[in-house]
KEVO-510031 format. One record per residue: residue in one letter; z, y, x of N, C-alpha, C in turn. Coordinates in steps of 0.05 Angstrom, whole numbers, plus 5000, padded with zeros to 4 digits. Each point is the difference from the previous one (the first is absolute). Layout:
N
aZYXZYXZYX ...
***
This chain:
76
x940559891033501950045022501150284997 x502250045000501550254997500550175030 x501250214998499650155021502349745028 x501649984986502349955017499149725016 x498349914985498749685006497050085026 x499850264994498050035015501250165027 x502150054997500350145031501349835016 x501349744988500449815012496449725016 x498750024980497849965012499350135027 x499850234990499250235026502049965022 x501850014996501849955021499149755021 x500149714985499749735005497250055015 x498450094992497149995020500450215018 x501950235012499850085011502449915026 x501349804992501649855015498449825011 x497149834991499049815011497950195023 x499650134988497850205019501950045022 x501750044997502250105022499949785023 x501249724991500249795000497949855028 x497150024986497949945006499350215021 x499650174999499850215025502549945025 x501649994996502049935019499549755016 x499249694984498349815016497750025014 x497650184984497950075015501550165031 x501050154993501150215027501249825027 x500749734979501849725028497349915014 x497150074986498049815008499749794983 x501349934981498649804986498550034974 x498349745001497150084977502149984973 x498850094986500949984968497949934989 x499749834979497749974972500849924980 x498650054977501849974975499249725000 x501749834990499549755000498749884963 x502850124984498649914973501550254981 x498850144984500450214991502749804970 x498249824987502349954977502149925009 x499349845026503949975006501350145021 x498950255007501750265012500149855032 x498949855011500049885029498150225023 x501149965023498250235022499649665019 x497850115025500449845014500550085024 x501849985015500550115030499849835023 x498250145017499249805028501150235025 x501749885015499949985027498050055019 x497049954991497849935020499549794984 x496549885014499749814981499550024968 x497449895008498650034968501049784981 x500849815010501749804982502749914997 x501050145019503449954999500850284983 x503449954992501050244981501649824986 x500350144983502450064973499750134980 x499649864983500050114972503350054991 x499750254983502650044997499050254973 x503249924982499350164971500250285018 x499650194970501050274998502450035005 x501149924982503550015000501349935018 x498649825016501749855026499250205021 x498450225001498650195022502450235002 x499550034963501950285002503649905003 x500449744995502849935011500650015027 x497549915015500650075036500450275001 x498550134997501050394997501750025001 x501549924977502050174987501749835030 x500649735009501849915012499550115025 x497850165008499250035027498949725022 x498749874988498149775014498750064991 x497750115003497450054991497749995027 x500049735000499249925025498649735005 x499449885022498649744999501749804996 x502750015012501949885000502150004964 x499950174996501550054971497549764986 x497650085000498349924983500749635005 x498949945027501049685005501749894996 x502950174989502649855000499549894966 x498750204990499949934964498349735000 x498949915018498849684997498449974991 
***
C-alpha cells in the first residue's frame, strides 16, 4: 500500500468513526454485524429488531445528511 492509498484508508475509517458516533449520540445501539462484508447492525431499542446496513451505505447517509433512523429505513 503506498502512501497515497493509505491516507485515503485513514481518511475512510475516520469518516465511519465519525459516522458511528453520531448514531450512538441519536441513541441508537450499533454492532458490528459481519466484519468480511463491511455490515453494522443498528437498533432503535430492542435486542432483535434493526438494520443491517453496509459501510458504504453509512458513509453515503453522511455525506447526504440522513444519518439517521429514518435515512437508514428508507435504504430497505
Amino acid at each position: 500500500m503506498n502512501t497515497e492509498q493509505a491516507m485515503v484508508a485513514d481518511s475512510r475509517i475516520s469518516e465511519l468513526k465519525a459516522a458511528l458516533t453520531e448514531l450512538e449520540g441519536q441513541g441508537l445501539t450499533i454492532r458490528l454485524h459481519s466484519v468480511q462484508n463491511n455490515t453494522w447492525h443498528i437498533a432503535d431499542g430492542g435486542l432483535y429488531s434493526g438494520y443491517v446496513v453496509r459501510e458504504d451505505e453509512l458513509l453515503q447517509l453522511g455525506r447526504l445528511g440522513k444519518l439517521n433512523i429514518r435515512g437508514i429505513k428508507e435504504l430497505g
